[in-house]
C-alpha positions in Angstrom: -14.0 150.6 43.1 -15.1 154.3 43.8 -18.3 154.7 45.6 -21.6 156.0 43.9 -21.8 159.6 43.9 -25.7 159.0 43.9 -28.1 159.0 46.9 -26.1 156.6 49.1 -22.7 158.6 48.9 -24.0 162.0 48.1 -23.2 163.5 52.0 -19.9 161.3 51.9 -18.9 163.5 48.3 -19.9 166.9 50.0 -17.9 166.3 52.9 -14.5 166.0 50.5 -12.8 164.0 48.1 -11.2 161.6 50.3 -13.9 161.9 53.0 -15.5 158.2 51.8 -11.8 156.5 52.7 -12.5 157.2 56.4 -15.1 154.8 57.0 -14.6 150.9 58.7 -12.8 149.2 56.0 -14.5 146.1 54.2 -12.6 142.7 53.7 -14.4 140.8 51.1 -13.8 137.3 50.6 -14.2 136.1 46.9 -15.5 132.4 47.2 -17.8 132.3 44.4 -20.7 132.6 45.1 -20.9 132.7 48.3 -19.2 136.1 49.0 -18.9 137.3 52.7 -18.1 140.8 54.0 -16.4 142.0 57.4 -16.0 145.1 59.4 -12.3 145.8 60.8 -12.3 148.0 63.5 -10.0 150.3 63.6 -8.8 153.9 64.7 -5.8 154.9 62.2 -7.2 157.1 59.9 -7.2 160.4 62.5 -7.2 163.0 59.4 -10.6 162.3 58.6 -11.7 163.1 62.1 -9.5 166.6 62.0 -10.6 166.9 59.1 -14.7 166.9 60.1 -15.3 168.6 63.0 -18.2 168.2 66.1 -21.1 165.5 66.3 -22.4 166.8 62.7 -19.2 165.6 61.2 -19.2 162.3 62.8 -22.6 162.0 61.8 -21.8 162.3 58.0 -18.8 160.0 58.6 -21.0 157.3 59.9 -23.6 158.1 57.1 -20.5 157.5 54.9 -19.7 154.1 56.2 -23.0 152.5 55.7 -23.0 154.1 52.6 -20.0 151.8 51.5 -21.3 149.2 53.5 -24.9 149.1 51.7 -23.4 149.0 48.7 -21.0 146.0 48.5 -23.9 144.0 50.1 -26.4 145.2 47.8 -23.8 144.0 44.9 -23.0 141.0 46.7 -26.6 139.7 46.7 -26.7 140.4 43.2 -23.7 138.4 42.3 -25.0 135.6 44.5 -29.0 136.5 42.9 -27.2 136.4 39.2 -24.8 132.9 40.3 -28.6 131.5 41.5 -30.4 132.2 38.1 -27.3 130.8 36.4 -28.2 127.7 38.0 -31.5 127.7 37.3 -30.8 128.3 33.7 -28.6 125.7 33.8 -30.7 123.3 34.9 -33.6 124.5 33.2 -31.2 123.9 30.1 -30.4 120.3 30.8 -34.5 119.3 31.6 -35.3 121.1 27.9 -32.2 119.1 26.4 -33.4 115.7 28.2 -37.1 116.3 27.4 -36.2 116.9 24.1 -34.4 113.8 23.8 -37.0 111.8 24.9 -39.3 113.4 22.3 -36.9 112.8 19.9 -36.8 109.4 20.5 -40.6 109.2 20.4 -40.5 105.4 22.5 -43.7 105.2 24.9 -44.8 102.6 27.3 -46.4 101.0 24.8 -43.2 99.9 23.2 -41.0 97.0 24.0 -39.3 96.8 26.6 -35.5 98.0 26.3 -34.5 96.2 29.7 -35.7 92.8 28.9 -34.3 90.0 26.6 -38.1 89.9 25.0 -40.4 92.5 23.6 -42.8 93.5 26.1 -46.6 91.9 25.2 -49.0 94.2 23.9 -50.7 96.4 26.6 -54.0 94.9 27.9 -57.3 96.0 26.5 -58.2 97.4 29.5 -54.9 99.7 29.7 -55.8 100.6 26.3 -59.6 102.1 27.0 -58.0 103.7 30.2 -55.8 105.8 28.4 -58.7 106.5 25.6 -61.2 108.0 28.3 -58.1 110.1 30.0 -57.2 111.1 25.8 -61.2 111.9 25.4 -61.0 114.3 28.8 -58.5 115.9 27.4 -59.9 116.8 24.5 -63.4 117.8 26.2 -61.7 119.8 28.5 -59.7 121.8 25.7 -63.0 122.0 23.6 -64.5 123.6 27.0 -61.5 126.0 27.3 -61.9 127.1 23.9 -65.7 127.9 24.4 -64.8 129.6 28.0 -62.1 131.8 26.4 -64.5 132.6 23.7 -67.1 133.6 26.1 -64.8 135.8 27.9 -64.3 137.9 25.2 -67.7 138.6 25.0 -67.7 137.7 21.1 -65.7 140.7 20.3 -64.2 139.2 17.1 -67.4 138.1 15.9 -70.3 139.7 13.7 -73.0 140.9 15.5 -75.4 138.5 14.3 -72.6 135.2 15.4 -72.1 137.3 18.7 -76.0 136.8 19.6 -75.9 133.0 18.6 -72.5 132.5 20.6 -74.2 134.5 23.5 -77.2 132.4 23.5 -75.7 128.9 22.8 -73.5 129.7 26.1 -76.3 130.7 28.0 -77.9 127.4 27.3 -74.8 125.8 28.3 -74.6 127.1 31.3 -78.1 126.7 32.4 -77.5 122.9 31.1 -74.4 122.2 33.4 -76.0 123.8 36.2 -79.5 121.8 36.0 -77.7 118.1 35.2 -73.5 118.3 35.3 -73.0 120.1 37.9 -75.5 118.5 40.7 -73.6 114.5 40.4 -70.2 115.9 40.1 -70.6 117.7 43.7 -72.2 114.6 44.9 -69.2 112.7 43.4 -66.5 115.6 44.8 -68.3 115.0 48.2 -68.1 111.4 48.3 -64.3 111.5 47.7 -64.0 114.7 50.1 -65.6 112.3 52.9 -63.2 109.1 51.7 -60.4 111.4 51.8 -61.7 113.0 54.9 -61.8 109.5 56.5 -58.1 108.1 55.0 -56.6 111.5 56.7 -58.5 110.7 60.0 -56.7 107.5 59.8 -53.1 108.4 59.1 -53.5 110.7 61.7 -54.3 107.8 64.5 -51.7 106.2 63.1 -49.1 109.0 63.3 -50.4 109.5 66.6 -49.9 105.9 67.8 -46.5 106.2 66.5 -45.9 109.7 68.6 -47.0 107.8 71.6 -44.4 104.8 71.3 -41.7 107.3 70.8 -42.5 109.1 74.0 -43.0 106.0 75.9 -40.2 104.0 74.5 -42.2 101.1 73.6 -40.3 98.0 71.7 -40.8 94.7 72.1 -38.5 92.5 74.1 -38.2 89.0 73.7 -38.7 86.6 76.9 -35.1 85.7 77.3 -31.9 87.4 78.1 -29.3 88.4 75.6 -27.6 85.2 73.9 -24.0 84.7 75.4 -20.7 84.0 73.1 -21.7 81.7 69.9 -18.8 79.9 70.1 -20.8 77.6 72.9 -23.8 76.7 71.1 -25.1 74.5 74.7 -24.8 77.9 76.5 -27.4 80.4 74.8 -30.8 79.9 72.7 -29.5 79.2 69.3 -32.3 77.0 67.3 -31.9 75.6 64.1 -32.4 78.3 61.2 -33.0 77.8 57.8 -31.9 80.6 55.8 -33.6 81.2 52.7 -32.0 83.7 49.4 -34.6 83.5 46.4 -33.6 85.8 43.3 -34.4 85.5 39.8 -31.5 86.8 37.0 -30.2 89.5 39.4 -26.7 89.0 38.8 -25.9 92.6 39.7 -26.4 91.6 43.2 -26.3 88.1 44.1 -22.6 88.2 45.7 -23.7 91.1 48.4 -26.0 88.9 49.3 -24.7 85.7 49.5 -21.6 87.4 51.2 -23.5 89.2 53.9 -25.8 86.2 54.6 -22.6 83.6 55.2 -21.4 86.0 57.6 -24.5 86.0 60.2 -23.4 85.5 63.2 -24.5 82.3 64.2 -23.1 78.7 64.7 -22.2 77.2 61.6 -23.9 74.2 62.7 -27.5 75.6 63.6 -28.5 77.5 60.1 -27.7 76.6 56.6 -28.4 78.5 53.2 -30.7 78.0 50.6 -29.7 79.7 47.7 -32.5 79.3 45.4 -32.2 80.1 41.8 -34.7 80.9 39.0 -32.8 82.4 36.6 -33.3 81.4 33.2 -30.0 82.8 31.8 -27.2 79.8 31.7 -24.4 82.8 32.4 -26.0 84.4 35.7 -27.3 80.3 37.0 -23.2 79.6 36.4 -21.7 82.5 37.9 -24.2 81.9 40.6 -23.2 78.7 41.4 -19.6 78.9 41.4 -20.0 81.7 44.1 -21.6 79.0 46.2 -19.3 77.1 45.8 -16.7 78.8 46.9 -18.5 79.7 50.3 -18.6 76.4 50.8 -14.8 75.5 50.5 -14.6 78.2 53.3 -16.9 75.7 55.5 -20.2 77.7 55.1 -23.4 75.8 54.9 -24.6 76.7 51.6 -26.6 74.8 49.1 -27.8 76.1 45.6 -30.6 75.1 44.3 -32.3 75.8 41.0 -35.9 74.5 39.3 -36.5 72.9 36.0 -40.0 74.3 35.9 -40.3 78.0 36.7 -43.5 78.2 37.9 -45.8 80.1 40.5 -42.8 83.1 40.2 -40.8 83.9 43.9 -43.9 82.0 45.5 -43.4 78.3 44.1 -39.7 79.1 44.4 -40.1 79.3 48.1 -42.6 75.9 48.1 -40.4 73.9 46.4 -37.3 74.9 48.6 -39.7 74.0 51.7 -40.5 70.8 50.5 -36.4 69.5 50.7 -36.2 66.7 53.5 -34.1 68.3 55.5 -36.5 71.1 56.3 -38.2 69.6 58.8 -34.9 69.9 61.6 -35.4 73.5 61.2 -37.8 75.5 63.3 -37.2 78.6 61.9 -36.9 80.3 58.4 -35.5 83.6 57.5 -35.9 85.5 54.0 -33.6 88.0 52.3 -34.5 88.8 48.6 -31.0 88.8 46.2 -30.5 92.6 47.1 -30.8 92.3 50.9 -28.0 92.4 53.2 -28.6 91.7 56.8 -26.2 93.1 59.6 -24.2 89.9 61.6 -25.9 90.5 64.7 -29.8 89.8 62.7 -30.2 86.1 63.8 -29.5 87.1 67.4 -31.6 90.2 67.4 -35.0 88.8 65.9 -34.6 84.9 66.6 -34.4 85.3 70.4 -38.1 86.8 70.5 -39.6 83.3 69.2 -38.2 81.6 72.6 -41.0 81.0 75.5 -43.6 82.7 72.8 -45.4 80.1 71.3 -48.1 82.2 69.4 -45.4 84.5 67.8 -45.2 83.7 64.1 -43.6 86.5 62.6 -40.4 88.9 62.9 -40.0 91.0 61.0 -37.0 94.0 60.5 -36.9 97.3 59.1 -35.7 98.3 55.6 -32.9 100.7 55.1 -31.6 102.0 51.8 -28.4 102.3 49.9 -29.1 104.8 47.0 -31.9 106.7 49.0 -29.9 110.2 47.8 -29.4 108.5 44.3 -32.0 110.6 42.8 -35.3 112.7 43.0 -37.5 109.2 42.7 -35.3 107.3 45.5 -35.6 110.0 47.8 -39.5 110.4 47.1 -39.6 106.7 47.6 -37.2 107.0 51.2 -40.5 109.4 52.5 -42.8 106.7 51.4 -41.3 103.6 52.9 -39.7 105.5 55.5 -43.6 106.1 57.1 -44.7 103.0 55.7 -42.2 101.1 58.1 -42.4 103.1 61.2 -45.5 104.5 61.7 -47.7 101.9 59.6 -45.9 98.9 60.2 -44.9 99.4 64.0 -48.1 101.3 65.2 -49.9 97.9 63.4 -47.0 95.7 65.2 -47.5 96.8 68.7 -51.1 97.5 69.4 -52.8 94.5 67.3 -49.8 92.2 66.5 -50.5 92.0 62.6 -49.2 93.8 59.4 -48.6 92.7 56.0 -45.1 90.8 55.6 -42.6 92.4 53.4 -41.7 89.4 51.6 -38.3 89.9 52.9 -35.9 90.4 56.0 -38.1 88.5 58.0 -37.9 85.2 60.1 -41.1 82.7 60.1 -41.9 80.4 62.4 -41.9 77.2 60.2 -45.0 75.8 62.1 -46.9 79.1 61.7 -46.0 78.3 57.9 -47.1 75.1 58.0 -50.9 75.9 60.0 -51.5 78.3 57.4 -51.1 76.4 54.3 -47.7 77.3 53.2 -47.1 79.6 50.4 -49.4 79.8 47.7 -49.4 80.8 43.7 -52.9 82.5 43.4 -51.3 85.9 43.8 -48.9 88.4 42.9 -48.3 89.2 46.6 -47.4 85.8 48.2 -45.9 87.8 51.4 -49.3 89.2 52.2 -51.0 86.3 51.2 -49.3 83.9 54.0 -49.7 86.8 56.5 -52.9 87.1 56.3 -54.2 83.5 56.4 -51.4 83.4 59.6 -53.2 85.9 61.3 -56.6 84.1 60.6 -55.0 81.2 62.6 -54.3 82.9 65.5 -50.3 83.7 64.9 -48.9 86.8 66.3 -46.6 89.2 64.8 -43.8 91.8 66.1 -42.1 94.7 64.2 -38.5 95.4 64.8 -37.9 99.2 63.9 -34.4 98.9 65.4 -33.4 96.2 63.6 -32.4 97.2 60.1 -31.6 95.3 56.9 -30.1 97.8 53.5 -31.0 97.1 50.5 -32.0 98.9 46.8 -34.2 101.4 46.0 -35.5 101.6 41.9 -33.7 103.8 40.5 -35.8 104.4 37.2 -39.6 104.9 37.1 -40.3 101.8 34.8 -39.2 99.6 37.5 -40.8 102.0 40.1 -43.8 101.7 38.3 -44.0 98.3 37.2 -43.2 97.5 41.2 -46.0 99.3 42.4 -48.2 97.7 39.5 -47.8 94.4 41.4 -47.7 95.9 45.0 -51.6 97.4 44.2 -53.1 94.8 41.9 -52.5 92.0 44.2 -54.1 92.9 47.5 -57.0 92.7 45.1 -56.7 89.9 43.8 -56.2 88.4 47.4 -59.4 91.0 48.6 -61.1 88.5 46.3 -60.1 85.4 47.5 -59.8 85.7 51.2 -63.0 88.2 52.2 -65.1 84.6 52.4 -62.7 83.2 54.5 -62.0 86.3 56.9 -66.1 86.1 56.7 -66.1 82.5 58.2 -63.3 82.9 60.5 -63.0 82.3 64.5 -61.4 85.5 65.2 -62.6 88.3 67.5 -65.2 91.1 65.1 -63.0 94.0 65.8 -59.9 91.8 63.7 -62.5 90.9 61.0 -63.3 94.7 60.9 -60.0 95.8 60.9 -58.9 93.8 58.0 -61.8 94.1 56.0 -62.6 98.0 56.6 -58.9 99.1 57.2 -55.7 96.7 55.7 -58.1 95.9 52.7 -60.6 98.5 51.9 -59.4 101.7 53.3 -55.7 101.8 52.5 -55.5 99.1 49.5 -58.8 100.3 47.7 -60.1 104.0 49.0 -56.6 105.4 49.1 -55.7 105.0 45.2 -59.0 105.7 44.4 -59.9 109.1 45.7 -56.3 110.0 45.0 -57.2 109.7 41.0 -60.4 110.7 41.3 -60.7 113.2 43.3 -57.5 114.9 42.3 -57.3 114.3 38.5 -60.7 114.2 37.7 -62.7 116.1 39.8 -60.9 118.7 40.1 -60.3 119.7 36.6 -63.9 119.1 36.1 -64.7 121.7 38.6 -62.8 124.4 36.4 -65.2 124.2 34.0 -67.8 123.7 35.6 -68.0 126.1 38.3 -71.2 125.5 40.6 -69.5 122.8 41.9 -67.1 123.2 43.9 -64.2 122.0 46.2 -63.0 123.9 49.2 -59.3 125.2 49.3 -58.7 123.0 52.8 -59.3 119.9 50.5 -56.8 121.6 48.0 -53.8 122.8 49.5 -54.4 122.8 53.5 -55.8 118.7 54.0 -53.2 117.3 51.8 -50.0 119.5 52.9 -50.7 118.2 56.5 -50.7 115.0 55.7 -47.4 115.2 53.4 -46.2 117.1 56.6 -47.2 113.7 58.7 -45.5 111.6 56.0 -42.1 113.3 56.1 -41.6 113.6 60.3 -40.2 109.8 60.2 -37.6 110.9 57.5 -36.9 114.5 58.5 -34.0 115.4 56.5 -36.3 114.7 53.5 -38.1 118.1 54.3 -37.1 120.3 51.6 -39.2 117.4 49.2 -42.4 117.6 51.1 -43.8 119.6 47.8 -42.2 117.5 45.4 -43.7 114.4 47.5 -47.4 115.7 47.8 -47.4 116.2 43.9 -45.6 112.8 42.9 -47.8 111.1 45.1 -50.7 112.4 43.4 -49.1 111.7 40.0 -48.5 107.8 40.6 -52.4 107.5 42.0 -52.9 107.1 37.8 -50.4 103.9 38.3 -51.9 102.4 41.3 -56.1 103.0 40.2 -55.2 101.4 37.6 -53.5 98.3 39.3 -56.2 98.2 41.6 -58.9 97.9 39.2 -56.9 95.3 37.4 -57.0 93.4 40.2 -60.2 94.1 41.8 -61.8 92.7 38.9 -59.0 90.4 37.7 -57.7 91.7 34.3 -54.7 90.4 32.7 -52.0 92.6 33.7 -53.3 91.5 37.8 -51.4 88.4 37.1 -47.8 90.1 35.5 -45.0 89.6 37.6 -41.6 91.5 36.8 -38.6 91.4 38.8 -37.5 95.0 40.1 -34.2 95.8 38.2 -31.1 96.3 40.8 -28.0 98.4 40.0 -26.0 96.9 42.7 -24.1 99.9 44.0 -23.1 98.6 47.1 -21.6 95.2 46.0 -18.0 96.3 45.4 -17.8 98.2 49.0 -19.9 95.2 50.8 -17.8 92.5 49.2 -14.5 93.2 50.7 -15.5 93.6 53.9 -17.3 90.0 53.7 -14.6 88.0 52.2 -13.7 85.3 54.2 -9.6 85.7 53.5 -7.5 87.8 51.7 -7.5 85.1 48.9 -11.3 85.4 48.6 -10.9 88.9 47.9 -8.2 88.3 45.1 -10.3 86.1 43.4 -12.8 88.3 43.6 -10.7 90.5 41.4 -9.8 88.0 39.1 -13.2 86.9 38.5 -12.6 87.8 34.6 -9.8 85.3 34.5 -12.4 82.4 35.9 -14.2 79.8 33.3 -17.2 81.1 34.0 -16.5 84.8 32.8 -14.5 83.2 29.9 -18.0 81.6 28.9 -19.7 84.6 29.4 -17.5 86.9 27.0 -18.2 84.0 24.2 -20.4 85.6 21.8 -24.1 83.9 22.4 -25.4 81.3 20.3 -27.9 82.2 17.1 -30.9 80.8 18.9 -30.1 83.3 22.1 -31.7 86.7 22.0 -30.1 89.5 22.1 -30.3 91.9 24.8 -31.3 95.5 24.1 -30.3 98.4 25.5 -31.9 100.5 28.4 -34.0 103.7 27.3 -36.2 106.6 28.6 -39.9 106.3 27.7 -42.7 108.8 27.1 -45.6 107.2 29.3 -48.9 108.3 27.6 -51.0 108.5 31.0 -49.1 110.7 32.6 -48.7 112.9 29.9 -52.1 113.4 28.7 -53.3 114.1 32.4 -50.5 117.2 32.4 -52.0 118.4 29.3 -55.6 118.5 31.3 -54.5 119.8 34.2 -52.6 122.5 32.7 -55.7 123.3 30.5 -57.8 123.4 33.7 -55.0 125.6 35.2 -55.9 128.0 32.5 -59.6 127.5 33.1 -58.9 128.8 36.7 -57.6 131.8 35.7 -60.9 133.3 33.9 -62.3 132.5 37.7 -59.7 134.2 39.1 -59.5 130.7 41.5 -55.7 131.4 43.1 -55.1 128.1 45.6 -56.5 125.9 42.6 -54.6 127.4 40.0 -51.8 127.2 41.4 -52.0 123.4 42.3 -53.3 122.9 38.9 -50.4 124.4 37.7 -47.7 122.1 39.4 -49.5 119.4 38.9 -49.7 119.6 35.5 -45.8 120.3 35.9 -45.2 117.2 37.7 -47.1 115.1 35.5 -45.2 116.0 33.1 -42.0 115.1 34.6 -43.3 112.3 34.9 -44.6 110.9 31.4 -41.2 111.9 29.4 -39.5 110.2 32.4 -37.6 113.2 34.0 -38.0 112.2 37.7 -35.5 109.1 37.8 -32.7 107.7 36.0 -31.5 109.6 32.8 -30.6 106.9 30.6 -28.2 108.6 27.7 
């Protein structure tokens, strides 16, 4: 390629002909699109130096070589510029052909569900009015736009006699909205400023708390010394365990399970499995049971059990496995749900903490995850659970011995069970419910953040959503139930004030609340109605250092700490409106839908755990067992068919972009950068969100 004979090379050209071949020579590597260049040095090229002659002619020689040199890396950033936009198109292509599709499709939230074997119920009334006032914003806030835009232009378009109404109708309007809208709304946008304000104050202590174990190296250690060999039982601590795998048509998953949990290491004769089935499909409860089975011919303890009457969801399924005889010669119980696999080494890394600790109720491990790089959504959720587990949980664990049970990977002391009235059907959260009646007893808890336990992520946002549904409307509900009883209570006022002001009020109520409000209400509102304002530190500055706190327990989620502040934002719509559903007891409080699993890590998982190479063959030939020969029979007319998986549109989220991209708008007339721009991606990510862009693409 011959140099330019422009600006750059002009002194290189005046020097001679050849004059530009006398510079460093440049190896370029072609690895699209990363290119790389390199200097050789190098001395063979002496007629170029007889050629120029003195310190002028080196100087135009060296003018020559960066000459050369500016130019391939000029053009090799644009090749690697043009490869980057490519990309972008690219991608930019696939979201327009996906969003199309979805439109296309034209199936909403409000339509049956495609996952489940029955059409979903109709949405509640109150889910219904909900997305009628957020459908009414909208349309106030475009009628507002239209008047604003309309003012801006000062009526140019207009006759002269419309152009003095127009002028005087907006005057009034504006005289209006400062007299009577604008006064409550900054009393409102203050309110949430100080709630939000307050929430930040206390993730901060927290994050703190959890800065100050790290530097210390605080973990709890049990009482005893480390457990010798298993294979002498007499020699070591090893107490009778009852182990305990509830699961509910998950048939994607059961065998990781079962596998992992029939290989804890412990003696075969001090724990024994409960297997506890309510699945109401005849294929999974068969394919089920014959994989107990065949632990069992392999000499592990393992019973399956299954109930007639379905009721009281995972909660009477765990009350009716605790009421079998042989319960009571166990003293301990652990949990996994169906998509839980513990380590071996669990039972000997949590159970020796119970020993010479008689108020200790409660350990429980961490959560680790499988498909946390699946997608967008499972990393977003990594970041969430990721702080939820070490900061929350173990800042909660270590200075005031309570948190809120998982519900899984934990071990209970069956006596602390017992004391506290064993587990109960009044709520969607039955895991919370039991821990917080334990710690109104008295019981104790410790957090394990080094004992780990994998299991699934959601990889759509229906069963993202529908999860977090249950995880926001039940706290409610229990709010409800329990405040008399943490009320009456013998425990010390600073554990009545922590779990009525902070576990219940602060971080189960306040936190969803402003989060809607303050962020998808107010804020629009403030576009149009200017005197009242909110500050850009509550904007952009407030909420980027807490999404900064957020992300330090998962660090190599950093490049998604914008993604996270705005999804966060976007599921507050999802979890308001759980939490009023179950603050005041509506009928989707009470729905309980079991989190779909994809079972990625079964295949992997399962050959490791087999017991014996002939396990694993008949793991392979699991198509030429009974069981799969009755499940490839076509189903019987009375069965219902199964319907296929789809994308949604979800109405919500969707009409809230719409507003917040009309309020974006809004803030240009006001020239408002910082909220324009948050506006703007907001709206964006909304919209992701409600045609279902953000998790699994279903096609």
């Amino acid at each position: 390629m011959a140099p330019w004979s422009g600006f750059w090379g002009g002194r290189a050209v005046l020097a001679g002909g050849d004059a530009y071949r006398d510079g460093t020579p440049v190896v370029v590597k072609m690895e699209n699109p990363n290119w790389s260049i390199s200097e050789i040095d190098g001395d063979g090229d002496d007629e170029g130096a007889g050629f120029l002659a003195g310190a002028g002619g080196r100087r135009r020689r060296r003018r020559g070589k960066n000459a050369k040199q500016i130019t391939w890396v000029l053009l090799l950033k644009a090749h690697r510029a043009a490869g980057c936009l490519a990309w972008l198109a690219s991608a930019a292509v696939a979201l327009g052909g996906a969003a199309r599709r979805r439109v296309a499709a034209g199936r909403t939230d409000a339509d049956a569900e495609g996952e489940d074997e029955a059409p979903a119920p109709a949405p509640p009334r109150h889910s219904r009015r909900f997305y009628a006032f957020i459908r009414a914003f909208l349309l106030l806030s475009l009628f507002l736009l239209a008047v604003e835009l309309a003012a801006h232009t000062n009526g140019r378009r207009l006759a002269a006699p419309a152009a003095v109404s127009f002028a005087a109708l907006h005057a009034a309007w504006v005289r209006f909205r400062a007299a009577y809208v604008a006064p409550p709304l900054q009393l409102l946008a203050d309110a949430c400023v100080v709630l939000f304000l307050v929430q930040s104050a206390d993730r901060l202590v927290q994050s703190l708390g959890c800065f100050y174990i790290h530097l210390k190296r605080l973990k709890p250690k049990p009482v005893s010394p480390a457990l010798p060999d298993a294979e002498d039982p007499d020699a070591g601590y090893y107490p009778m365990v009852l182990v305990q795998i509830p699961m509910c048509n998950e048939k994607e998953v059961y065998q990781q399970s079962v596998a992992a949990v029939c290989n804890l290491d412990w003696p075969r004769s001090n724990f024994m499995v409960q297997v506890l089935d309510d699945s109401d499909d005849p294929i999974t409860q068969a394919l089920i049971r014959e994989e107990v089975e065949k632990w069992q011919q392999h000499g592990a303890r393992i019973v399956y059990r299954h109930r007639v009457l379905r009721e009281g969801y995972k909660a009477g399924n765990l009350k009716s496995a605790m009421s079998c005889s042989y319960v009571k010669d166990y003293e301990y119980v652990a949990i996994f749900d169906a998509d839980f696999q513990p380590y071996p080494d669990f039972l000997k890394r949590t159970v020796p903490h119970f020993k010479d600790n008689e108020e200790l109720g409660l350990v429980q491990a961490r959560w680790s995850f499988v498909n946390k790089d699946e997608n967008l959504l499972t990393r977003l959720q990594n970041i969430n659970l990721c702080f939820h587990f070490e900061v929350e949980q173990q800042v909660n664990g270590m200075f005031i011995n309570f948190f809120g049970f998982n519900g899984t990977a934990g071990v209970w002391r069956i006596k602390a069970l017992e004391d506290s009235g064993g587990w109960m059907e009044r709520t969607t959260v039955e895991d919370m419910d039991i821990a917080v009646r334990a710690h109104l007893k008295g019981w104790r808890f410790i957090f394990l953040n080094d004992v780990e336990c994998q299991c699934e992520l959601p990889e759509s946002y229906e069963a993202y959503r529908k999860q977090q549904h249950r995880w926001h409307s039940g706290p409610m509900q229990l709010f409800r139930l329990c405040l008399p009883d943490i009320i009456r209570c013998k425990i010390a006022f600073w554990k009545k004030a922590n779990l009525i002001f902070l576990f219940f009020l602060l971080r189960k109520l306040i936190l969803p609340f402003y989060s809607f409000t303050l962020f998808c209400i107010i804020l629009p509102l403030t576009m149009f109605v200017p005197e009242a304002e909110l500050p850009d530190w509550v904007v952009c500055y407030i909420p980027a250092l807490m999404s900064f706190l957020n992300i330090l327990p998962s660090p190599r989620s950093f490049p998604f700490i914008i993604p996270y502040l705005l999804f966060e934002n976007t599921m507050s719509v999802t979890k308001f409106n759980a939490m009023v559903s179950g603050l005041f007891q509506l009928g989707s409080a009470y729905e309980w839908v079991v989190t779909k699993k994809s079972g990625r890590s079964s295949e992997g998982d399962l050959v490791v755990l087999a017991p014996n190479k002939e396990h694993r063959k008949q793991q392979q030939q699991r198509s030429a067992t009974p069981v799969a020969a009755e499940a490839k029979k076509p189903p019987a007319p009375a069965e219902k068919k199964k319907q296929q998986k789809y994308n949604r549109i979800y109405k919500k989220e969707l009409a809230l972009s719409l507003l917040l991209l009309t309020a974006a708008a809004r803030s240009l007339l006001s020239k408002q950068g910082m909220h324009f721009y948050f506006l703007l991606f907001q709206g964006v990510s909304f919209l992701m969100v409600g045609l279902d862009l953000i998790g699994e693409d279903v096609k």
